[in-house]
C-alpha positions in Angstrom: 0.0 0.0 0.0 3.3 2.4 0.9 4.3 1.6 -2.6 1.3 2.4 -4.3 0.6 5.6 -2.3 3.9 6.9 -3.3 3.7 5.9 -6.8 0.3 8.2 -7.0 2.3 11.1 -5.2 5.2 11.0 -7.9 3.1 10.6 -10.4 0.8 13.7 -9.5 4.2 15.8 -8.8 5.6 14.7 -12.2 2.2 15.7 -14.1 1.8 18.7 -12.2 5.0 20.0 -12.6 4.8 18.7 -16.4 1.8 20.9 -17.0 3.3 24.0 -15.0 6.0 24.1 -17.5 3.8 25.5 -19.9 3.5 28.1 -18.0 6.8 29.6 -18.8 5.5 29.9 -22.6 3.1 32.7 -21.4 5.5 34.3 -19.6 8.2 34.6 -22.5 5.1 35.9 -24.4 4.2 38.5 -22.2 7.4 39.6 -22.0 8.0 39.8 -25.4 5.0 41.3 -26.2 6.4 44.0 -23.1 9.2 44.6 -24.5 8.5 45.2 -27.9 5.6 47.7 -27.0 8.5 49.9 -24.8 11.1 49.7 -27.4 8.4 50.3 -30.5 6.2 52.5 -29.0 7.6 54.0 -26.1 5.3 52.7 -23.9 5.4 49.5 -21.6 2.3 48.1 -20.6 0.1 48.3 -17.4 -0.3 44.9 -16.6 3.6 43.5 -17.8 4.8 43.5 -14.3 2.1 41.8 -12.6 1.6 39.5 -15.3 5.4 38.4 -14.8 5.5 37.9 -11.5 2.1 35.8 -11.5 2.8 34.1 -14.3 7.1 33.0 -12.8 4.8 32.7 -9.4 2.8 30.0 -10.7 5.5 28.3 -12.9 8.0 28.3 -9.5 5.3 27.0 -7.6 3.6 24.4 -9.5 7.5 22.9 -10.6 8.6 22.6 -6.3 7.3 19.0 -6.1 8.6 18.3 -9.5 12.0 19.5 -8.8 12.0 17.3 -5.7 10.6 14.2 -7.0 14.0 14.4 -10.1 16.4 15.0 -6.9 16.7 18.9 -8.5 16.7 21.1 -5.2 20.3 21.9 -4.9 21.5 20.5 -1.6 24.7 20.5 0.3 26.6 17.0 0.7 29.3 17.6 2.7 28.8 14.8 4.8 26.4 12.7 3.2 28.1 11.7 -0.1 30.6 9.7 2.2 28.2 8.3 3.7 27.1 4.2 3.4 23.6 4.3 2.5 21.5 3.2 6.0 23.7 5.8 7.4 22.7 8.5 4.7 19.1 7.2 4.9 19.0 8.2 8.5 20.7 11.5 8.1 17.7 12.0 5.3 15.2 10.9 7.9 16.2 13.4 10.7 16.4 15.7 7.9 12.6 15.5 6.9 11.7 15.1 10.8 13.4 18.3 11.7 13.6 20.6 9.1 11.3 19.9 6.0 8.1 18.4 7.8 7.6 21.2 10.6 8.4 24.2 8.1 6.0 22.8 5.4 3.3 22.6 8.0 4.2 25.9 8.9 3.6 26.9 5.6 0.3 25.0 4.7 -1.3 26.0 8.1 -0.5 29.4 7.9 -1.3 29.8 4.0 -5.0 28.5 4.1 -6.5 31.1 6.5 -4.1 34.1 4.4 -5.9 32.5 1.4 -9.2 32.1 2.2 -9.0 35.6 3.6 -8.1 37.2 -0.1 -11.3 35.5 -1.3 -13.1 36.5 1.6 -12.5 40.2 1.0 -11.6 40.1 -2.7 -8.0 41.5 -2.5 -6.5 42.9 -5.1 -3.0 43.8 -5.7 -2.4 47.6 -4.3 0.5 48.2 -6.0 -0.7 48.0 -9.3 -3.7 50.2 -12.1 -5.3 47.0 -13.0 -5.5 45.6 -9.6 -5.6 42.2 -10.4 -7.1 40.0 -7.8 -4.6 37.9 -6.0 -7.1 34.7 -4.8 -5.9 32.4 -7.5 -2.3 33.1 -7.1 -2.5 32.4 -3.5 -4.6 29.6 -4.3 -1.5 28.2 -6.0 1.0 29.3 -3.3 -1.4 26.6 -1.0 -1.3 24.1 -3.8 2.4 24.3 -4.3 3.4 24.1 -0.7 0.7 20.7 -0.6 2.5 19.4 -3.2 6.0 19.7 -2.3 4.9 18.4 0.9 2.9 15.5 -0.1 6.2 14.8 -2.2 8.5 15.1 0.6 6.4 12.9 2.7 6.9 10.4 -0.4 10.7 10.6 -0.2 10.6 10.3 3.3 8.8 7.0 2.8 11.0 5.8 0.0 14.3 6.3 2.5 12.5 5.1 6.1 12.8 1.4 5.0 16.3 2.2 4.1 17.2 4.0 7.7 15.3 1.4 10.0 16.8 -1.9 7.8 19.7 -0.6 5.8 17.9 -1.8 2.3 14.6 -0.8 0.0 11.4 -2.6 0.2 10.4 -5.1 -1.8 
């Protein structure tokens, strides 16, 4: 069942970050589309900057649990990369346990009620004339974070076998 429930979480993570990519199409097109109008016309428009930020915004967030399922999050192996791998496992396991797991519920808890709140009250971005409204993007901030944490939970549950027996299950 551990297998099976992890295969569904990489398999969300790879689709989801899959169909996030195309994101970045928009944004290159918006940009362009910027660019030329300031450089043609002399005049940039309203809605570029906003539209960059949400658009990158939605790409970074949407690609999190990607990058983590293809081992792409740049990490720091100072120690582990000598390691055996039970010992490594268990250094990934505290790892999780003490760092990833409580900052990730940090971040889910504390997102929901900050995005429920925009829809509540309809918030739209102050700093910009077309005052976009800012639900959906936050929407995606929640998604991303449950993501990434859904596919940390999954590499956690890959590695535990590996920390408590020193091999992979079967």
């Amino acid at each position: 069942m551990t297998k099976r429930f992890i295969e569904i979480i990489d398999s969300l993570s790879d689709r989801t970050g899959k169909g996030g990519s195309w994101i970045i199409l928009a944004l290159i097109g918006a940009m362009v589309l910027a660019t030329f109008m300031r450089y043609a016309f002399n005049k940039s428009p309203f809605w570029a900057y906003d539209m960059a930020w949400m658009l990158y915004g939605a790409h970074f967030l949407l690609g999190g649990a990607y990058c983590h399922l293809h081992q792409g999050h740049v990490r720091v192996d100072l120690f582990s990369e000598r390691l055996s791998p039970r010992p490594r496992a268990i250094l990934e396991v505290v790892g999780y346990l003490v760092f990833f797991f409580p900052l990730f519920y940090v971040l889910v808890v504390s997102s929901i009620p900050y995005t429920y709140n925009t829809w509540v009250i309809g918030e739209t971005s102050p700093s910009s004339s077309w005052a976009p409204i800012l639900g959906p993007m936050k929407t995606l901030m929640v998604l991303g974070f449950l993501l990434l944490a859904l596919q940390g939970l999954a590499q956690f549950l890959r590695v535990l076998p590996v920390a408590i027996r020193g091999h992979h299950e079967r």
